[in-house]
MARPA-822388 format. One record per residue: residue in one letter; residue number from 1; x negated, y, z negated of N, C-alpha, C in turn. Coordinates in steps of 0.02 Angstrom, whole numbers, always signed. Example, Ala and Ser with C-alpha at 12.3 -4.5 7.8 and 13.67 -1.06 7.14 Angstrom:
<pts>
<r = A, k = 1, npx = -660, npy = -284, npz = -390, capx = -615, capy = -225, capz = -390, cpx = -660, cpy = -165, cpz = -390>
<r = S, k = 2, npx = -642, npy = -112, npz = -354, capx = -684, capy = -53, capz = -357, cpx = -645, cpy = +2, cpz = -394>
</pts>
This chain:
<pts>
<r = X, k = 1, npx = -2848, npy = +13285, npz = -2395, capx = -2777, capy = +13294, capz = -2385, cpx = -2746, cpy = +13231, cpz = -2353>
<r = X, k = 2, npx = -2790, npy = +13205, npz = -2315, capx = -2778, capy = +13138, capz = -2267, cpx = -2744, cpy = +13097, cpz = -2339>
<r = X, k = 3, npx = -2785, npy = +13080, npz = -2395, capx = -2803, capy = +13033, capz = -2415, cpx = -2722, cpy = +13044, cpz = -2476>
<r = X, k = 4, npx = -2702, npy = +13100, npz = -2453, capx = -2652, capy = +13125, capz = -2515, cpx = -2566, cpy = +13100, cpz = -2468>
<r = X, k = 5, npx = -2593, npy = +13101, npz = -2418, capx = -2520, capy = +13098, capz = -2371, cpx = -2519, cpy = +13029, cpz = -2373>
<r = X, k = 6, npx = -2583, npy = +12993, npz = -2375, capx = -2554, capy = +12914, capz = -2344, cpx = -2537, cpy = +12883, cpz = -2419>
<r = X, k = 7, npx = -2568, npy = +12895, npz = -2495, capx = -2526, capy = +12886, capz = -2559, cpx = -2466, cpy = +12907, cpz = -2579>
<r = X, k = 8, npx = -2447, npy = +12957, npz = -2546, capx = -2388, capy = +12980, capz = -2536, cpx = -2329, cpy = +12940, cpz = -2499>
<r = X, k = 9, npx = -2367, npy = +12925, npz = -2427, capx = -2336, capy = +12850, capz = -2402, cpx = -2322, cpy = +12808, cpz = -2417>
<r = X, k = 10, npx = -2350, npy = +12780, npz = -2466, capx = -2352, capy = +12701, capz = -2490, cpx = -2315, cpy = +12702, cpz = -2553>
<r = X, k = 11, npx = -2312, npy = +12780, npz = -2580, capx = -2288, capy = +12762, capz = -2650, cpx = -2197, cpy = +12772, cpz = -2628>
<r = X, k = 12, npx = -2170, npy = +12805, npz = -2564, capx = -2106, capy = +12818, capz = -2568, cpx = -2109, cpy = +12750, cpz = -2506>
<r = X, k = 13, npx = -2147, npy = +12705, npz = -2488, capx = -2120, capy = +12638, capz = -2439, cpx = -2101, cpy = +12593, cpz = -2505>
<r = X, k = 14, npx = -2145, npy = +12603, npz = -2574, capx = -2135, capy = +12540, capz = -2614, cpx = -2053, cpy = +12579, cpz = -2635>
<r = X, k = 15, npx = -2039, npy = +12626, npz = -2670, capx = -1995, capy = +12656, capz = -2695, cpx = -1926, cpy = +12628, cpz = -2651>
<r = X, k = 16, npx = -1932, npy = +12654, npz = -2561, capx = -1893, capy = +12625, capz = -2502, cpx = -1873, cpy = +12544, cpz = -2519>
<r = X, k = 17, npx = -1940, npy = +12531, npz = -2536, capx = -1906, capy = +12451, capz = -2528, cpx = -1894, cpy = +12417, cpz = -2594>
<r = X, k = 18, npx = -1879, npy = +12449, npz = -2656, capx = -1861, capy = +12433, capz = -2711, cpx = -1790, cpy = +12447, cpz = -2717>
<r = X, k = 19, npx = -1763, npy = +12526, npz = -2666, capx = -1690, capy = +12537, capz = -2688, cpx = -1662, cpy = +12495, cpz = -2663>
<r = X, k = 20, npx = -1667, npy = +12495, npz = -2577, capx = -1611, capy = +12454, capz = -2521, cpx = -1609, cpy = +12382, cpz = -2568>
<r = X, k = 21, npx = -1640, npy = +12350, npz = -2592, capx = -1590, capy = +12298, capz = -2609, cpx = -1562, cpy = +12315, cpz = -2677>
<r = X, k = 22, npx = -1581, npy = +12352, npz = -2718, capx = -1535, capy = +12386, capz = -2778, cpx = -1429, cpy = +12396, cpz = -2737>
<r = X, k = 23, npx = -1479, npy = +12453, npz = -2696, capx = -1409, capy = +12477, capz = -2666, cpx = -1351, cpy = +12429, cpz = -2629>
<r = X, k = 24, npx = -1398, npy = +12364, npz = -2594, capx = -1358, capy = +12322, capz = -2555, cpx = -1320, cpy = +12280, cpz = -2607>
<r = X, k = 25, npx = -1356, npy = +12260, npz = -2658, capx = -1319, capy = +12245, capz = -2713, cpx = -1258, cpy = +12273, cpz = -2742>
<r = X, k = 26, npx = -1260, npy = +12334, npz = -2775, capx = -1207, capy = +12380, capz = -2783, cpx = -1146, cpy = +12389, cpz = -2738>
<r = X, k = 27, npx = -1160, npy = +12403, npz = -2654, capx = -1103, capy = +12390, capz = -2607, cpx = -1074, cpy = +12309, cpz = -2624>
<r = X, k = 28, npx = -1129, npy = +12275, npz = -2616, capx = -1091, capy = +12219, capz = -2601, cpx = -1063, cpy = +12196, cpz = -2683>
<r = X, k = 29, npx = -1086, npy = +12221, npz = -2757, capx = -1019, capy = +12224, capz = -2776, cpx = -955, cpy = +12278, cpz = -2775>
<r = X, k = 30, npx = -953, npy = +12323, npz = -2754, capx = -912, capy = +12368, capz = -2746, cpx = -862, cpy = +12318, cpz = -2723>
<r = X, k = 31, npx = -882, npy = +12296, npz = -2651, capx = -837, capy = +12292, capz = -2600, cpx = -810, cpy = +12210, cpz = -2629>
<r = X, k = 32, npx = -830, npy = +12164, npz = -2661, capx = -808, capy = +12119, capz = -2701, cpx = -759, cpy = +12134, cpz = -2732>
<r = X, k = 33, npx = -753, npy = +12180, npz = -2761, capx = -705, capy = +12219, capz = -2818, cpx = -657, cpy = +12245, cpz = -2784>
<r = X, k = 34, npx = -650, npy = +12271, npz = -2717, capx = -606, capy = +12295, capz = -2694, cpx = -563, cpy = +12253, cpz = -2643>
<r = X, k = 35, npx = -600, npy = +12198, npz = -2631, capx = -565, capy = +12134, capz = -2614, cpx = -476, cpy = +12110, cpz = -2619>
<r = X, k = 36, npx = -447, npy = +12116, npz = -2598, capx = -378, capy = +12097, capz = -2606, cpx = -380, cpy = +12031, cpz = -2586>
<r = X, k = 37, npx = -341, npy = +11993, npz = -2616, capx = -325, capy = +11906, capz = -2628, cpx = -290, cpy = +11892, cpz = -2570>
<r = X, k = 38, npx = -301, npy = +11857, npz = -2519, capx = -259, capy = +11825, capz = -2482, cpx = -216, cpy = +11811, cpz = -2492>
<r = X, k = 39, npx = -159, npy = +11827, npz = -2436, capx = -74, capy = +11799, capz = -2456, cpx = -64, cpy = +11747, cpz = -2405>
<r = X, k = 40, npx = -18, npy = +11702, npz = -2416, capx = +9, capy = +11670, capz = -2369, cpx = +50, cpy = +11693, cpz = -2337>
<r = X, k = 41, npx = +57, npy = +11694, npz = -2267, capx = +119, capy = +11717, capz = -2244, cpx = +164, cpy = +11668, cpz = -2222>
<r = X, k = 42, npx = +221, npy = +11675, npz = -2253, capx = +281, capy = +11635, capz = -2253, cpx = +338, cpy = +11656, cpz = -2193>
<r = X, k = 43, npx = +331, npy = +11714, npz = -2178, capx = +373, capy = +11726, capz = -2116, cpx = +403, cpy = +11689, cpz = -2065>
<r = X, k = 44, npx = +365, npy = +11625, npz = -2039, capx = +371, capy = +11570, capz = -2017, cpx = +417, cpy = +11500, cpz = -2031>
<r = X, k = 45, npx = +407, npy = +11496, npz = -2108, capx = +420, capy = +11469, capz = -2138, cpx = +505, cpy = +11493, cpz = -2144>
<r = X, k = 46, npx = +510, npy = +11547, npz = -2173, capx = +589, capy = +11586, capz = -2185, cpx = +630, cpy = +11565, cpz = -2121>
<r = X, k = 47, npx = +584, npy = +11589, npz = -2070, capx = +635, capy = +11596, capz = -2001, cpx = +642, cpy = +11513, cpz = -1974>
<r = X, k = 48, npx = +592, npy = +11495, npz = -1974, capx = +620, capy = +11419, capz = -1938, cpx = +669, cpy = +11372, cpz = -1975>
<r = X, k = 49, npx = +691, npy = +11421, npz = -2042, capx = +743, capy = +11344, capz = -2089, cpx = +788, cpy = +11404, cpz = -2101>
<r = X, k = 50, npx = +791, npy = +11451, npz = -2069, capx = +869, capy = +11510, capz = -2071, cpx = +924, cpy = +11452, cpz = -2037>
<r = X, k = 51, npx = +926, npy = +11430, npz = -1988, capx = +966, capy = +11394, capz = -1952, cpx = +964, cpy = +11304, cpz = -2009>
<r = X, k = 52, npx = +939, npy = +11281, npz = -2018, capx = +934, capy = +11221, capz = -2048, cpx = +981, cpy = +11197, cpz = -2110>
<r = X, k = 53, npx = +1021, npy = +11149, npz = -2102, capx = +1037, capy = +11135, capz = -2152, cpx = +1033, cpy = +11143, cpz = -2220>
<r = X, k = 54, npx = +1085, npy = +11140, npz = -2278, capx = +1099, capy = +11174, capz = -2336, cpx = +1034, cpy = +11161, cpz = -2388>
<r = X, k = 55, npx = +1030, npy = +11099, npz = -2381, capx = +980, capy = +11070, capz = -2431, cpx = +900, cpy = +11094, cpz = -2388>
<r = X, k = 56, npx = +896, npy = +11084, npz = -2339, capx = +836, capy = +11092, capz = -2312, cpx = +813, cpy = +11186, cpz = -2324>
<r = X, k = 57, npx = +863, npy = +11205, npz = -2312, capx = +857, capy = +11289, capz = -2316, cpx = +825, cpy = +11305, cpz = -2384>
<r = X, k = 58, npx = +883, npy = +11263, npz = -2441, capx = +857, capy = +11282, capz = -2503, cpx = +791, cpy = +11279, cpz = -2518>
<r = X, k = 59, npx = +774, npy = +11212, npz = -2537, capx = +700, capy = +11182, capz = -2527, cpx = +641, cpy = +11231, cpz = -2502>
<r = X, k = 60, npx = +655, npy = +11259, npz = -2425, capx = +583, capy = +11291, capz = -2391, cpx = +615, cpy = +11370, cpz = -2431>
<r = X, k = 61, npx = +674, npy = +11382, npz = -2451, capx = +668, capy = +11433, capz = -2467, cpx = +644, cpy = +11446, cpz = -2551>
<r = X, k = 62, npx = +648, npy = +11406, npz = -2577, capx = +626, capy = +11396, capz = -2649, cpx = +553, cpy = +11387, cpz = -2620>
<r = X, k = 63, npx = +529, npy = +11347, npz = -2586, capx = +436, capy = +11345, capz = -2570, cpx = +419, cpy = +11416, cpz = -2545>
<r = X, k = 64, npx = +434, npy = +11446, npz = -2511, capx = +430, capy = +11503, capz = -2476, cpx = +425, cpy = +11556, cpz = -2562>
<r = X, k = 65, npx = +474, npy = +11574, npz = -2591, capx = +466, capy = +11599, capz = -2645, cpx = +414, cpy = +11576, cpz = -2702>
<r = X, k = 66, npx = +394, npy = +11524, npz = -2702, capx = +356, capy = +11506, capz = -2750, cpx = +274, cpy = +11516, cpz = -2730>
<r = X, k = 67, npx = +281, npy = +11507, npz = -2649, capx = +190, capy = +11537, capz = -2620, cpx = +196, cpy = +11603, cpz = -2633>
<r = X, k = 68, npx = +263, npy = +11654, npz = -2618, capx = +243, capy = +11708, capz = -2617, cpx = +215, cpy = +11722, cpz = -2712>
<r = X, k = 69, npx = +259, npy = +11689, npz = -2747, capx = +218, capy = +11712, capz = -2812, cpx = +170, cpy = +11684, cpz = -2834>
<r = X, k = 70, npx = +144, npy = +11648, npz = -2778, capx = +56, capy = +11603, capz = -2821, cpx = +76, cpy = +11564, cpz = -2857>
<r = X, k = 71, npx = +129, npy = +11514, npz = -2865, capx = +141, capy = +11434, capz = -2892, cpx = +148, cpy = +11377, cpz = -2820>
<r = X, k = 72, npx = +82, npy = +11357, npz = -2822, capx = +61, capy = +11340, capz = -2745, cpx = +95, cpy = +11266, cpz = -2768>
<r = X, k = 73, npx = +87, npy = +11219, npz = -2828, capx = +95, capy = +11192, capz = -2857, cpx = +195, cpy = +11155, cpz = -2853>
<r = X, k = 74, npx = +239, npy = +11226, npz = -2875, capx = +302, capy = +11227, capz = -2861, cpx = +320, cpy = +11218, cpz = -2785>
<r = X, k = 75, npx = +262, npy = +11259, npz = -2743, capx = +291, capy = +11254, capz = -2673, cpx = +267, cpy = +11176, cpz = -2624>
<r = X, k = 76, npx = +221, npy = +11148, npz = -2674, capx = +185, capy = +11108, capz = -2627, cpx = +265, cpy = +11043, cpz = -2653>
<r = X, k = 77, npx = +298, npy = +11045, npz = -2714, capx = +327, capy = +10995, capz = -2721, cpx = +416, cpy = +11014, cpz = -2691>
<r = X, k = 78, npx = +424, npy = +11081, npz = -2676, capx = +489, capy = +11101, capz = -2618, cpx = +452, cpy = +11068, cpz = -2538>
<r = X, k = 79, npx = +406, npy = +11096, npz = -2534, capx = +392, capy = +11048, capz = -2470, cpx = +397, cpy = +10998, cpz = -2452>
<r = X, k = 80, npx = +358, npy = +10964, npz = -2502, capx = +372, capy = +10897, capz = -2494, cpx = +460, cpy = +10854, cpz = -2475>
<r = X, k = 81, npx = +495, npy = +10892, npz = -2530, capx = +586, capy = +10885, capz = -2514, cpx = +578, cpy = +10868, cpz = -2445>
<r = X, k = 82, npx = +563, npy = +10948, npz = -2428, capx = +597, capy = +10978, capz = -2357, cpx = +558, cpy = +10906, cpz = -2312>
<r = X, k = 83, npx = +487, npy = +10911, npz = -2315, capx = +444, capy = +10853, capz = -2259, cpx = +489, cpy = +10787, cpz = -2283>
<r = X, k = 84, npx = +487, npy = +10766, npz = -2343, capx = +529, capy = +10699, capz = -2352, cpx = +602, cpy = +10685, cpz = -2302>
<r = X, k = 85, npx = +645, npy = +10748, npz = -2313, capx = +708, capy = +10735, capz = -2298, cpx = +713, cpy = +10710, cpz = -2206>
<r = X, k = 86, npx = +664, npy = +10725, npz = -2186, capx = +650, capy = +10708, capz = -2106, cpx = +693, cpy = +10766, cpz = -2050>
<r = X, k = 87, npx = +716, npy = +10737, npz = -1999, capx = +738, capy = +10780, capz = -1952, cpx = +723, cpy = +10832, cpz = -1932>
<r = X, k = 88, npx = +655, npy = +10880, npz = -1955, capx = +609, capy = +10939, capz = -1928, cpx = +613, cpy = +10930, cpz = -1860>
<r = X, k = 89, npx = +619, npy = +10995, npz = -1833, capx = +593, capy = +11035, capz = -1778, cpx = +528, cpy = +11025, cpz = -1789>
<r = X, k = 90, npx = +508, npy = +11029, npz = -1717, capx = +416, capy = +11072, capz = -1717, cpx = +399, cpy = +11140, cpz = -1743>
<r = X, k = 91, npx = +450, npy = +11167, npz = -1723, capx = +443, capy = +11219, capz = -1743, cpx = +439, cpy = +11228, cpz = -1841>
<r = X, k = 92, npx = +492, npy = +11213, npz = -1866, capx = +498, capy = +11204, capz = -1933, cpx = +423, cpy = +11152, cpz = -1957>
<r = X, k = 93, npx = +405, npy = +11104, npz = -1924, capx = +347, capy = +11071, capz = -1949, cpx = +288, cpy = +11091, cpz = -1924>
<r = X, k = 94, npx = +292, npy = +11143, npz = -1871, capx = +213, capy = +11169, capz = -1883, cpx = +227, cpy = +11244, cpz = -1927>
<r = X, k = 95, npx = +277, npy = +11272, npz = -1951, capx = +271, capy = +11313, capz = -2002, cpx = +265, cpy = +11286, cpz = -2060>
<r = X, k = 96, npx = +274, npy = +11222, npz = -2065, capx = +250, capy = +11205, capz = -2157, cpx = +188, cpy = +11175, cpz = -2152>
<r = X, k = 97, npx = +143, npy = +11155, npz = -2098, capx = +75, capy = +11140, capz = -2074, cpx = +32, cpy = +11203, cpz = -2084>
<r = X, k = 98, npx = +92, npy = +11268, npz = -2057, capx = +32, capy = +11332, capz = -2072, cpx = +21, cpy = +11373, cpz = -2138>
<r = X, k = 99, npx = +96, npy = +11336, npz = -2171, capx = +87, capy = +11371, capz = -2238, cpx = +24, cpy = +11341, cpz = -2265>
<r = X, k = 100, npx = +34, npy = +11248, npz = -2249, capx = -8, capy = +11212, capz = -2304, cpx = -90, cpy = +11227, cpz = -2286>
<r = X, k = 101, npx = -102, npy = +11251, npz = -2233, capx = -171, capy = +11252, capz = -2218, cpx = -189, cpy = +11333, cpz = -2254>
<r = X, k = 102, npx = -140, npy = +11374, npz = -2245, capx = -175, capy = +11443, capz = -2301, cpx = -175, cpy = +11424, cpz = -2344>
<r = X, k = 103, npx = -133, npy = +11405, npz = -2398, capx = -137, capy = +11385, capz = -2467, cpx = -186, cpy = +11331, cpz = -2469>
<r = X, k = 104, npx = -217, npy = +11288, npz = -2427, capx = -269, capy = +11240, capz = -2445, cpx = -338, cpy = +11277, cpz = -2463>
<r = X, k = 105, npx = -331, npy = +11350, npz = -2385, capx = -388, capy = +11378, capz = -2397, cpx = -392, cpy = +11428, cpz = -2462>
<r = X, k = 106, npx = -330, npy = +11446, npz = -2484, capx = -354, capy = +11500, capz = -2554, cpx = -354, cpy = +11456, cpz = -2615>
<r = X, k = 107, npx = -318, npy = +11385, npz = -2614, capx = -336, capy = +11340, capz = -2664, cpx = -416, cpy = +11332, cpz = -2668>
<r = X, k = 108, npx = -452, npy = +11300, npz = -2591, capx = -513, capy = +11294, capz = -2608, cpx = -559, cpy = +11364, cpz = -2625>
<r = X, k = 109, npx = -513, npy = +11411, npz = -2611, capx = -590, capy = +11498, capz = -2636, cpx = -558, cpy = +11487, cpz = -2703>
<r = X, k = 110, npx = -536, npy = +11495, npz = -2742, capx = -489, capy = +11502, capz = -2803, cpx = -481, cpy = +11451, cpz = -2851>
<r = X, k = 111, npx = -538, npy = +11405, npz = -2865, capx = -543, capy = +11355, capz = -2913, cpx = -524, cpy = +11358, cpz = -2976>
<r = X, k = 112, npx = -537, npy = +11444, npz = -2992, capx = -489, capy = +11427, capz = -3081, cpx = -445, cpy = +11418, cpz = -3065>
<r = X, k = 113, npx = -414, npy = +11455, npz = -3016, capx = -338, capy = +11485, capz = -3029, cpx = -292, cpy = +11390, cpz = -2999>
<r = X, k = 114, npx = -309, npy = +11394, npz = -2956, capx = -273, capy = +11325, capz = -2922, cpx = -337, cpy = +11259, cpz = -2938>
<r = X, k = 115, npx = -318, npy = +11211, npz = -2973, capx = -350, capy = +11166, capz = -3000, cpx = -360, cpy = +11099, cpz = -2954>
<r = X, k = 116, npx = -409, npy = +11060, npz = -2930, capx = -398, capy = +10994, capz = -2884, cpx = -337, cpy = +10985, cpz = -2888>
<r = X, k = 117, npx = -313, npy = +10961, npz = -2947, capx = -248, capy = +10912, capz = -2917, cpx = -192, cpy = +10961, cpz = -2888>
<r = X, k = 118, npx = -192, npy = +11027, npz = -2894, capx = -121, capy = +11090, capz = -2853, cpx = -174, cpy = +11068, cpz = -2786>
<r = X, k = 119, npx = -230, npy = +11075, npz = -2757, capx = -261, capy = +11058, capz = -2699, cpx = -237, cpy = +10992, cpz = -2660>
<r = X, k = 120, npx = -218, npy = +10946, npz = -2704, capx = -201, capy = +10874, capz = -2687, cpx = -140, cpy = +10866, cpz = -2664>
<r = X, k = 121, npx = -112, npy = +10893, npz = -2737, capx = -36, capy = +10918, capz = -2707, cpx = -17, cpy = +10930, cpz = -2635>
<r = X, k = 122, npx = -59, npy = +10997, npz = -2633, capx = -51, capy = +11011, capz = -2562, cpx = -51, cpy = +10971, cpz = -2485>
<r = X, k = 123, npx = -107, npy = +10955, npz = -2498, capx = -142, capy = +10912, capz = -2464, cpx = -80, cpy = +10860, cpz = -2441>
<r = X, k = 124, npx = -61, npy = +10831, npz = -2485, capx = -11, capy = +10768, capz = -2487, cpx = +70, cpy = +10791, cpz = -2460>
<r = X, k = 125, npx = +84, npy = +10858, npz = -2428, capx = +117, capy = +10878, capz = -2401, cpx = +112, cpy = +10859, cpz = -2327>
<r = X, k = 126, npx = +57, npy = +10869, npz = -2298, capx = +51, capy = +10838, capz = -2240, cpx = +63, cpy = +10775, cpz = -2236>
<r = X, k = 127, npx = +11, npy = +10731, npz = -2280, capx = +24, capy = +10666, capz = -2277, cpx = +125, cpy = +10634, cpz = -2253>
<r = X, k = 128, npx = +150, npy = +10676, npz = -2301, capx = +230, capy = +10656, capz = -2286, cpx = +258, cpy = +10689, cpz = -2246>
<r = X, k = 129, npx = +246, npy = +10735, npz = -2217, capx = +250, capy = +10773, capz = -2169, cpx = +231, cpy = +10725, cpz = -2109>
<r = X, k = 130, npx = +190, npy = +10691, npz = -2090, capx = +170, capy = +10636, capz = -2050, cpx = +191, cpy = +10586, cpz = -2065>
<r = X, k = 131, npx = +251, npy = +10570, npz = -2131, capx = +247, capy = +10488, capz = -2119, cpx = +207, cpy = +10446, cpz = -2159>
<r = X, k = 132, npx = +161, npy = +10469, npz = -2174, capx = +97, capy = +10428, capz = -2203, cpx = +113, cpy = +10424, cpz = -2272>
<r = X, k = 133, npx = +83, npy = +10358, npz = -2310, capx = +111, capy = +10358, capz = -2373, cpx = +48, cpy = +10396, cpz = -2414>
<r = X, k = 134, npx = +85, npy = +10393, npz = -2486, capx = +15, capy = +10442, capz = -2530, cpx = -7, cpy = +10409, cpz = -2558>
<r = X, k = 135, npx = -88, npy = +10426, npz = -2579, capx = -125, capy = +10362, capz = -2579, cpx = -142, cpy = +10384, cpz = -2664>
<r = X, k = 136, npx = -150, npy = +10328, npz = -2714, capx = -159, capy = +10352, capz = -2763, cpx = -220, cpy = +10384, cpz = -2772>
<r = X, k = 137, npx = -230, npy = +10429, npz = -2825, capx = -318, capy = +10469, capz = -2818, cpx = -348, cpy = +10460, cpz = -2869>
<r = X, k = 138, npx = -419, npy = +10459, npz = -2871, capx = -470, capy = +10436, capz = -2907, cpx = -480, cpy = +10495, cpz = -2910>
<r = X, k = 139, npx = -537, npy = +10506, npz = -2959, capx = -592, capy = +10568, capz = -2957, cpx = -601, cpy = +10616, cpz = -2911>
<r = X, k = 140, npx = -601, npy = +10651, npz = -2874, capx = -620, capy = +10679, capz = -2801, cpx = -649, cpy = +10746, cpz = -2789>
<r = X, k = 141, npx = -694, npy = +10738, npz = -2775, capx = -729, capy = +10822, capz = -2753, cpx = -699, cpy = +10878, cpz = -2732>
<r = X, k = 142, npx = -691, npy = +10936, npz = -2716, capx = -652, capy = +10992, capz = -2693, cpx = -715, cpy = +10997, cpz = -2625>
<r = X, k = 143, npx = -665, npy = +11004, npz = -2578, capx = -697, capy = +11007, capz = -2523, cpx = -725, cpy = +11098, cpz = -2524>
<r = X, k = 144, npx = -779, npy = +11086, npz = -2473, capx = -796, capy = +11167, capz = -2480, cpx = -752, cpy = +11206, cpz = -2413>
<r = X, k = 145, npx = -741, npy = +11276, npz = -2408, capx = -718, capy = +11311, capz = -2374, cpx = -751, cpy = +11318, cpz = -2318>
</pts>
């Protein structure tokens, strides 16, 4: 009977350790699938150029609309306007610093959808946003997340 309990053992430890990674698999695609896409939040963005001049308003408010519909692309080149035209607040320039750093990060998870150069784009928002000129681009890797 000994000899029946401990085959009995071994045959439901191999069985044990054949499902758990079946199953960990399965959760972890479940929960892949149920994944919702990161949004940017623009809230920041809206409120610090409510007060701002006509042209400047337009601009972050046309960028502001164009992150919310996923043309990171449209918004990275209203930004740019708005960073070009100068005279930002801190406040107004660290809300287009925080847009550009979410959209950098769902550009880099999101490689079909947003392509290197919408990444570059982006990217090159800061650059004028600081002043700094844009540098022409070669070839360039996608940085990892």
């Amino acid at each position: 009977m000994g000899a029946d309990l401990n085959n009995q053992f071994k045959s439901m430890k191999r069985l044990f350790v054949m499902i758990i990674p079946i199953a960990m698999s399965m959760f972890a695609l479940a929960g892949a699938g149920c994944a919702k896409q990161a949004k940017v939040d623009t809230s920041k963005l809206k409120t610090s150029f409510q007060s701002a001049g006509a042209p400047a308003k337009a601009e972050a408010d046309k960028a502001a609309s164009a992150i919310d519909s996923g043309n990171f692309a449209a918004a990275a080149a209203a930004l740019k306007i708005v960073a070009k035209a100068g005279n930002l607040s801190e406040e107004q320039k660290s809300a287009i610093s925080g847009v550009v750093v979410e959209m950098q990060t769902i550009a880099s998870q999101n490689p079909d959808k947003y392509p290197l150069a919408v990444y570059n784009d982006i990217s090159d928002v800061i650059l004028v946003l600081e002043g700094q000129p844009l540098k022409p681009r070669a070839s360039e890797t996608r940085p990892t997340p």
